[in-house]
C-alpha positions as CSV (number, residue, x, y, z in Angstrom):
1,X,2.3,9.3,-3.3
2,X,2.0,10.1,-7.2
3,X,5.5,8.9,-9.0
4,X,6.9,11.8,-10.4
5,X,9.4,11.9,-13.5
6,X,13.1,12.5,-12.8
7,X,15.0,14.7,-15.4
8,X,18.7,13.8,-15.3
9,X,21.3,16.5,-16.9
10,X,25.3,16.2,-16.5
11,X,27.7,19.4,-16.4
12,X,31.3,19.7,-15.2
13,X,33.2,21.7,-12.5
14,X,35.8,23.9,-13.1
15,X,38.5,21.0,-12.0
16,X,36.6,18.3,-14.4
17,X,34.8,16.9,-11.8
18,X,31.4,14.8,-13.4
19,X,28.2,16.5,-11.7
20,X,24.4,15.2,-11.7
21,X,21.5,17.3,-11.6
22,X,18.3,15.1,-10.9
23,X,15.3,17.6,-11.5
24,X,11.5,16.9,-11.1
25,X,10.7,19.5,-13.4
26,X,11.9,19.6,-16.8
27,X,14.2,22.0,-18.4
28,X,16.2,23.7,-15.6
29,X,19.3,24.6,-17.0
30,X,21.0,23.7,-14.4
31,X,23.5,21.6,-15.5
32,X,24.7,24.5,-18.0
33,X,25.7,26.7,-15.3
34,X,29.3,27.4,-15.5
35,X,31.6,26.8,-12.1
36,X,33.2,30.1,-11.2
37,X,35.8,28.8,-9.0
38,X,39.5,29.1,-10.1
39,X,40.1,25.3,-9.4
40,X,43.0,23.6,-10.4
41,X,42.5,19.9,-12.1
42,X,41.7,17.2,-10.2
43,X,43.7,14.9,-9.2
44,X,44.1,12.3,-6.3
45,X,46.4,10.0,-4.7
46,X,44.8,7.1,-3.4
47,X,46.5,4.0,-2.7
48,X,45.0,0.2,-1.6
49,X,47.4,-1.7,0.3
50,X,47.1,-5.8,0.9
51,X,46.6,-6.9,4.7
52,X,47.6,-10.6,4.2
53,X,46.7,-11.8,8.0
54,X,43.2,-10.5,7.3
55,X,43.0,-10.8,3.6
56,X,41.6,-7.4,3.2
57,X,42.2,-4.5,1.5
58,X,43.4,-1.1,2.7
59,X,42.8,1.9,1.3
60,X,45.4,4.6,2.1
61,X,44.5,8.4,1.0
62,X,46.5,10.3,3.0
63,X,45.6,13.5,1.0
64,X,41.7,13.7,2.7
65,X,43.8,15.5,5.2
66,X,43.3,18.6,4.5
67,X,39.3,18.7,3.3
68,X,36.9,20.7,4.7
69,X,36.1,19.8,8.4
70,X,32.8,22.0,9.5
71,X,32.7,25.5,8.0
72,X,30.4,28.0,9.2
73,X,26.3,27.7,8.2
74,X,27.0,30.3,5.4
75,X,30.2,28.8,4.1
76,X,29.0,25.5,3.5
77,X,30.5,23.8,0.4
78,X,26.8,21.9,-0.3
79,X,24.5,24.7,-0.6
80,X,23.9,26.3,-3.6
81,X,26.0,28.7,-5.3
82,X,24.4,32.2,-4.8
83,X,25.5,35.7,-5.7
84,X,29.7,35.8,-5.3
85,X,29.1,32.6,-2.2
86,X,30.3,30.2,-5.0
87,X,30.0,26.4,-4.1
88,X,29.9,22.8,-5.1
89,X,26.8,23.1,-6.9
90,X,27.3,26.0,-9.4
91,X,23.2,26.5,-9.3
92,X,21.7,28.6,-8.1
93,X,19.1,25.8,-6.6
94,X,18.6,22.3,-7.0
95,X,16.5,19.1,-6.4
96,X,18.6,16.1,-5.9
97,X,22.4,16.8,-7.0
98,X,25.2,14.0,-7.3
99,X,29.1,15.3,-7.5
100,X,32.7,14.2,-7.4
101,X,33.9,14.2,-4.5
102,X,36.4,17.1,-4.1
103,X,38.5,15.0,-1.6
104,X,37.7,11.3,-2.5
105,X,39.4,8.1,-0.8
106,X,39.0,6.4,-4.5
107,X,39.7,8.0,-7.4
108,X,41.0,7.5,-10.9
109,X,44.4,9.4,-11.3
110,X,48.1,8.6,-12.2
111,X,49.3,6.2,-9.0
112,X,52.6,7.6,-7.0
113,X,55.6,4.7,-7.8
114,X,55.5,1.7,-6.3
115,X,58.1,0.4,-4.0
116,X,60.2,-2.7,-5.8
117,X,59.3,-5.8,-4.1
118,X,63.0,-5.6,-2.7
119,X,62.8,-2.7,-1.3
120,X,59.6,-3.2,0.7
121,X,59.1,-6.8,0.8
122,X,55.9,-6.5,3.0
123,X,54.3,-4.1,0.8
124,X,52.2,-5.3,-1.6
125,X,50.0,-2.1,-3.1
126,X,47.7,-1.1,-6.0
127,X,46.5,2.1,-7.3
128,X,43.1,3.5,-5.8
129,X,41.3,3.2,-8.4
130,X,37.4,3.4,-7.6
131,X,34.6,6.4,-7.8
132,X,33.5,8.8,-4.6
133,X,30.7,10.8,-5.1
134,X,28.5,13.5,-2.9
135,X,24.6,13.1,-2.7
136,X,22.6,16.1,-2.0
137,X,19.3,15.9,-1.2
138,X,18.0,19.2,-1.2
139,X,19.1,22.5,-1.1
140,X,18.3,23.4,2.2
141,X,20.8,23.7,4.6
142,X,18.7,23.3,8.3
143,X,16.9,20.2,6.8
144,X,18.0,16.8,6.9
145,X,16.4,13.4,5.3
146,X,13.9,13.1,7.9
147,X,12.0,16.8,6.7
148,X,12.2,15.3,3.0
149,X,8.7,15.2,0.9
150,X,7.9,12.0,-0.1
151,X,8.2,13.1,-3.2
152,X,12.4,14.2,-2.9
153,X,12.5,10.9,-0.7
154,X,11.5,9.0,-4.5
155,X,13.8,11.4,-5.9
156,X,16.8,10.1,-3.8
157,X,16.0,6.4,-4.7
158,X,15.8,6.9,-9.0
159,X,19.2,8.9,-8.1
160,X,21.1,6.2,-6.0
161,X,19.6,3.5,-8.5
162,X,20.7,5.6,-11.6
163,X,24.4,6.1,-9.7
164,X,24.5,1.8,-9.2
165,X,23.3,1.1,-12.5
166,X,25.8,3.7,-13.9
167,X,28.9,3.1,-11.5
168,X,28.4,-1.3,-11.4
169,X,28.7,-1.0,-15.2
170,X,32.2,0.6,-15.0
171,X,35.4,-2.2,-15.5
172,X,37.1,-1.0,-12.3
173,X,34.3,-1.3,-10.0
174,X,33.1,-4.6,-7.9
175,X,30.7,-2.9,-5.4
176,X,28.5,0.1,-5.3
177,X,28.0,1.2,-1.9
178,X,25.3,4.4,-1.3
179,X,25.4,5.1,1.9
180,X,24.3,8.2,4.8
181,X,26.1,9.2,7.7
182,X,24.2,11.6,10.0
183,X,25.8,13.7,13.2
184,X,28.7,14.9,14.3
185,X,29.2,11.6,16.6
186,X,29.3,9.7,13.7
187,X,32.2,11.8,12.1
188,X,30.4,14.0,9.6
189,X,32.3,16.8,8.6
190,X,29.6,18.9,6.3
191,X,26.1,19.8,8.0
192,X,24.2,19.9,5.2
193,X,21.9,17.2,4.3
194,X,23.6,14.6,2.0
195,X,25.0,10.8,1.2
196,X,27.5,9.4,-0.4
197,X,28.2,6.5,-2.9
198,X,31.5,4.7,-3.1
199,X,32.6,2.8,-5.9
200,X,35.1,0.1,-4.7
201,X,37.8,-1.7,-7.3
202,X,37.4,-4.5,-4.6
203,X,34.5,-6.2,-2.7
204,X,34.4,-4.4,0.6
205,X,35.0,-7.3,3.7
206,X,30.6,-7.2,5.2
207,X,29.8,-7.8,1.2
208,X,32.4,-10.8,0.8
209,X,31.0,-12.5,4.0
210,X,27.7,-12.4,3.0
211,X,28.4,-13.9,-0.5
212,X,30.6,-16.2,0.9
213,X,27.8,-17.0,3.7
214,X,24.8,-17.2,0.7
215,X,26.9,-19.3,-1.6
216,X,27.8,-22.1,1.3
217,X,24.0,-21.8,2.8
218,X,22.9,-22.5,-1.3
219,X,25.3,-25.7,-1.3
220,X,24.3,-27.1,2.2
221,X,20.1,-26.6,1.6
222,X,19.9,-25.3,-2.2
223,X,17.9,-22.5,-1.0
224,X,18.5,-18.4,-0.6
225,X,20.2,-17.4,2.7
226,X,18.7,-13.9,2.3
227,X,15.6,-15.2,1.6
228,X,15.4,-17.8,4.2
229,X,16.5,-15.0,7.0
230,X,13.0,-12.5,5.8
231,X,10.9,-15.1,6.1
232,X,12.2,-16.5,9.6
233,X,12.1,-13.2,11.0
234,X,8.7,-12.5,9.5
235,X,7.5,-15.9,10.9
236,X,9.1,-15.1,14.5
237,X,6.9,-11.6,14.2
238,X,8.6,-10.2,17.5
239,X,11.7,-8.3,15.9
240,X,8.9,-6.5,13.1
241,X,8.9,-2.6,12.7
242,X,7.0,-2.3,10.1
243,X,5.8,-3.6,6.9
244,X,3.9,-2.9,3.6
245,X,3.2,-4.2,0.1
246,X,6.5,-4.4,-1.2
247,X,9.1,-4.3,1.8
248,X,9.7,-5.6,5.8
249,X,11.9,-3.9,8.1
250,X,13.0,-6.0,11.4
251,X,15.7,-5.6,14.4
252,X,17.9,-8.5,13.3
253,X,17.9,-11.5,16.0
254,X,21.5,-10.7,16.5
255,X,21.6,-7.1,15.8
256,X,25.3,-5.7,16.7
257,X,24.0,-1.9,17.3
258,X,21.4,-0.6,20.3
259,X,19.2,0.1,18.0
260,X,19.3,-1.4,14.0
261,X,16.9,-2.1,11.1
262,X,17.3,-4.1,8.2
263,X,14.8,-2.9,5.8
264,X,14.4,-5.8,2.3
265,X,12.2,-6.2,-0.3
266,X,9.7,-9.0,-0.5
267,X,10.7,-9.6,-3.8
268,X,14.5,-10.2,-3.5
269,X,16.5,-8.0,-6.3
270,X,20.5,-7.8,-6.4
271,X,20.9,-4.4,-6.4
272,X,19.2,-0.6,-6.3
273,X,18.9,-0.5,-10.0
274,X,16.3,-3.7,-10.2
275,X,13.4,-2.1,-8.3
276,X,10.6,-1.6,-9.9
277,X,7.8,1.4,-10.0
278,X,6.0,0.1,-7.4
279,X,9.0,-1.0,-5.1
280,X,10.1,2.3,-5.6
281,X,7.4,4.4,-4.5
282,X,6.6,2.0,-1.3
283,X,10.8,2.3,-0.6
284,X,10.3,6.6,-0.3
285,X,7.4,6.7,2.0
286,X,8.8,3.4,4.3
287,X,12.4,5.1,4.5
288,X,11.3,8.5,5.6
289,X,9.1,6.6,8.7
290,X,11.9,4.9,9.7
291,X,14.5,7.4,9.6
292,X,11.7,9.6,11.2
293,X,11.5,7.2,14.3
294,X,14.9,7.2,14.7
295,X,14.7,10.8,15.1
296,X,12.3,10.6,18.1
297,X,14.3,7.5,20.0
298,X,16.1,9.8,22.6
299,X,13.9,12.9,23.2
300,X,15.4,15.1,26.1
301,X,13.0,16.4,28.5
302,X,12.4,20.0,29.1
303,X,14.1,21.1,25.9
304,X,10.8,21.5,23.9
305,X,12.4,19.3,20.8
306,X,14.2,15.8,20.1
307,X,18.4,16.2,19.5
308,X,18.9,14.4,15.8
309,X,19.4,11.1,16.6
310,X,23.2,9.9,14.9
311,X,23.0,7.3,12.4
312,X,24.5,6.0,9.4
313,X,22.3,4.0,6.7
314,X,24.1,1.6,4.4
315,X,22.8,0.0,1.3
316,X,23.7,-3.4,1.2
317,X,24.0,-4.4,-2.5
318,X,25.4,-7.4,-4.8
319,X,28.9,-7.6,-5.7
320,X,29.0,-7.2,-9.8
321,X,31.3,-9.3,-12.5
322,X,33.8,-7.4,-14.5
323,X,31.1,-7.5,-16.8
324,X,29.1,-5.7,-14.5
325,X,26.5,-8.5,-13.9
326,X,25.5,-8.7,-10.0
327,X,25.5,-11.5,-8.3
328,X,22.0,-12.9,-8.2
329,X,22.6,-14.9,-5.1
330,X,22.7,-11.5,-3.3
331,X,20.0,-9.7,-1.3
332,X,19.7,-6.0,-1.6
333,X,19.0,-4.5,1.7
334,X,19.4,-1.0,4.2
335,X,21.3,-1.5,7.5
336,X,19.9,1.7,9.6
337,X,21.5,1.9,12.9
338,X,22.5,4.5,15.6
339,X,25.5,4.3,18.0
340,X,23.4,5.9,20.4
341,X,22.1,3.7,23.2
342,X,20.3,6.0,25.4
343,X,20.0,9.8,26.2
344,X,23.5,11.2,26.2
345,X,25.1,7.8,26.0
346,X,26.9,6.4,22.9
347,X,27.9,2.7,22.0
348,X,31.9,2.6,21.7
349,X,33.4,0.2,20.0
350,X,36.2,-0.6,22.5
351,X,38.1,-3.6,23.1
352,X,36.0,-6.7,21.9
353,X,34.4,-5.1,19.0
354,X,37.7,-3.1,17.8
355,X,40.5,-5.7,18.5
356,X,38.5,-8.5,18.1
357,X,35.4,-8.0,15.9
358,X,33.5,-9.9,18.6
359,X,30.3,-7.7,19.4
360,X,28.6,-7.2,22.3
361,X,25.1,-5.1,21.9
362,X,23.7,-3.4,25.1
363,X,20.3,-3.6,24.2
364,X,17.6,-6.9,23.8
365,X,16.7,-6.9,19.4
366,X,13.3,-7.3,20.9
367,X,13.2,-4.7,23.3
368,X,14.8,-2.1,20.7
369,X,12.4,-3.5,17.9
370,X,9.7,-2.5,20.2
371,X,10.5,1.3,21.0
372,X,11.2,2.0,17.3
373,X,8.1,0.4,16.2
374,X,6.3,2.9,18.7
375,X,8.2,5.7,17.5
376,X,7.0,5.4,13.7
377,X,5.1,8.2,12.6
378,X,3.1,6.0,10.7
379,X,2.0,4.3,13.7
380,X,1.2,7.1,15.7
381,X,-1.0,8.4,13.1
382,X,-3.1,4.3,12.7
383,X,-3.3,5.5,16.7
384,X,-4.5,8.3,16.5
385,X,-5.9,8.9,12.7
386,X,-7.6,12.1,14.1
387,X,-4.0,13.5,14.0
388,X,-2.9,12.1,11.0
389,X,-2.8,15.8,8.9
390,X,-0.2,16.8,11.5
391,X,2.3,14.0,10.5
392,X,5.2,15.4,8.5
C-alpha cells in the first residue's frame, strides 16, 4: 500500500459544533461549506456522579434521550448533505470526517446547580466535562469498515491519531478512547459506517486497572506487564491470528468474549499519536483482515451471503498527565470482540458478568483463535494465491 498524504481542514456547524474534514486530495473546499440547518446553539447537560462502593465514576446525560434512534436509509444524519437532504456533514462528499457529537454524553457547557451537601448528603457530582466526537469513514451509506480501501483504512488511523494527539493535549481530558461499535445487537443507533472518540475528564475503570496492574507488575519484576504478556503469548504460539512486521494479534489466554483479538505493536508506544509511518501503514492493511474475518465467522447457509457479524473495537490507549504527557508504562492496543457466539446466538451478560463482573466465556481462546485465523482473508489468499485478485 503506498502512504498517501492526509489534508486536514476545520469548519463549523450552524450550532458551533468543531467539524474535521480529513481529505486525500488537496484543496476540497469542503470545510468552507456553510451548514444550512436552522440549529440552535449547542449546549449539553452532562453530569458525573461519584460511586464510592466502587470508586468509579458515573456519567449521567439524561438529555441523549431524545437523539436520533434509526431513521430511514435516506434520512440518515451521516451521509452527505445533498440537494435540500441537509445533514451532519454539510459536503456534499467526503473522505474521512470527524464531528461533534450532536447528542454527546461529555460535553463542555454551563453545569445545572449542584445539590448542597445538606441537601443530598449521598450525592457527590461534577460537571461533564469531556469531548464526544462522530468518525465517519466514508460517505457511503451500504458500506461498512470491512469494504474500506486500504488506502481510507490509513486514512482512519492519521485521523484517530490526529483526534488523540489533539484531544490528550486538552486540560480536562485524562483518556482518549476511539472506539467502533457495529450492529444493531450491539446498540447502534445510526447505520452508516462510523466510530466514535470520547474524551473522558476521568480515567475510565478497564484503563485504571491496567495502569494499576503495569505499575505493581514494574515493582514486583522491574519489567513491562504489556510487554511481558506479547511475548508470552507469542512464545505459547497457539492463541496467534496473525502477524506481520510491525504488529501481533492473539485470542487472549483468558479472553472474556466468544470470540476477541488483541491486536499490539511490536514496538510498544503509549498511545495512537506515537506510531510511526511504517506502523501505520502495516496497522491499515492488518485491521481491515481482521475486521474482515470477523465478518465471515457465522455464515448462514442457504442465504447466498454472511449476516454482518456485531462487534465493537476499542482502542486501548495510555492515560495522559494534566500536562497531557501519556503514561509510558502503558501499552497501546485494539480489543476486537463480537457478542456473538454462534449462528443466531448472542453472549448475554447475565447474572455473573453483570452483578458480579466475574466472566464466564463459552468458547476455548484456542479454539476461537483457530476459526478466526482461518477466516482471514489474507490467509485464504497464502492458500490459494491463484485467487488472490479476488480478495477485497
Amino acid at each position: 500500500m503506498r502512504t498517501r498524504q492526509v489534508f486536514r481542514s476545520t469548519g463549523r456547524l450552524a450550532d458551533g459544533r468543531e467539524i474535521i474534514y480529513y481529505d486525500e486530495s488537496p484543496d476540497t473546499g469542503r470545510a468552507e461549506v456553510a451548514d444550512r440547518r436552522p440549529l440552535p446553539p449547542f449546549s449539553s447537560g452532562s453530569q458525573l456522579r461519584y460511586d464510592p462502593l466502587l470508586d468509579e465514576w458515573v456519567t449521567l446525560a439524561a438529555h441523549r434521550q431524545n437523539r436520533t434512534f434509526l431513521p430511514p436509509p435516506d434520512e440518515c444524519p451521516l451521509d452527505p448533505t445533498r440537494g435540500d437532504r441537509l445533514s451532519e456533514i454539510p459536503a456534499g462528499d467526503y473522505d474521512v470526517v470527524v464531528f461533534e457529537n450532536r447528542f454527546p454524553s461529555l460535553a463542555p457547557a454551563p453545569a445545572p446547580p449542584e445539590p448542597a451537601a445538606d441537601d443530598d448528603p449521598a450525592l457527590t457530582a461534577r460537571p461533564g466535562a469531556g469531548r464526544c466526537e462522530v468518525v465517519c469513514f466514508t460517505s457511503d451509506h451500504s458500506a461498512s469498515f470491512g469494504d474500506l480501501s486500504p488506502e481510507r483504512a490509513r486514512t482512519v488511523v492519521e485521523a484517530w491519531a490526529d483526534r488523540t494527539e489533539a484531544l490528550g493535549a486538552r486540560s480536562d481530558v485524562a483518556h482518549v478512547y476511539p472506539f467502533e461499535n457495529r450492529g444493531i445487537e450491539i446498540g447502534v443507533t445510526l447505520q452508516h459506517p462510523h466510530g466514535q472518540i470520547y474524551a473522558y475528564p476521568f480515567v475510565p475503570p478497564r484503563i485504571e486497572a491496567m495502569t494499576e496492574a503495569a505499575r505493581k507488575h514494574r515493582a514486583a519484576t522491574g519489567g513491562n506487564l504489556f510487554d511481558r504478556v506479547v511475548a508470552d503469548e507469542r512464545r505459547a504460539g497457539t492463541r496467534i491470528v496473525t502477524e506481520g512486521e510491525h504488529w501481533t494479534a492473539f485470542v487472549p489466554a483468558a479472553a472474556r468474549w466468544p470470540y476477541e483479538v488483541r491486536l499490539f505493536p511490536l514496538r510498544r508506544v503509549s498511545t495512537l499519536a506515537e506510531l510511526d509511518t511504517a506502523q501505520r501503514d502495516e496497522l491499515a492493511r492488518m485491521y481491515l483482515d481482521l475486521v474482515r474475518g470477523f465478518d465471515t465467522l457465522f455464515p448462514q447457509p442457504g442465504e447466498g451471503t454472511d449476516p454482518p457479524t456485531p462487534y465493537i473495537a476499542a482502542w486501548h490507549q495510555a492515560p495522559v498527565a494534566p500536562d497531557g504527557t501519556p503514561d509510558g508504562e502503558f501499552g497501546l492496543h485494539l480489543q476486537l470482540f463480537t457478542l456473538r457466539r454462534a449462528p443466531g446466538k448472542l453472549k448475554y451478560l447475565a447474572g455473573s458478568e453483570s452483578g458480579m463482573a466475574a466472566w464466564i466465556n463459552d468458547v476455548a481462546p484456542e479454539d476461537a483463535a483457530e476459526r478466526i485465523r482461518t477466516a482471514l482473508p489474507s490467509q485464504a489468499a497464502a492458500a490459494h494465491p491463484t485467487d488472490s485478485k479476488e480478495q477485497r
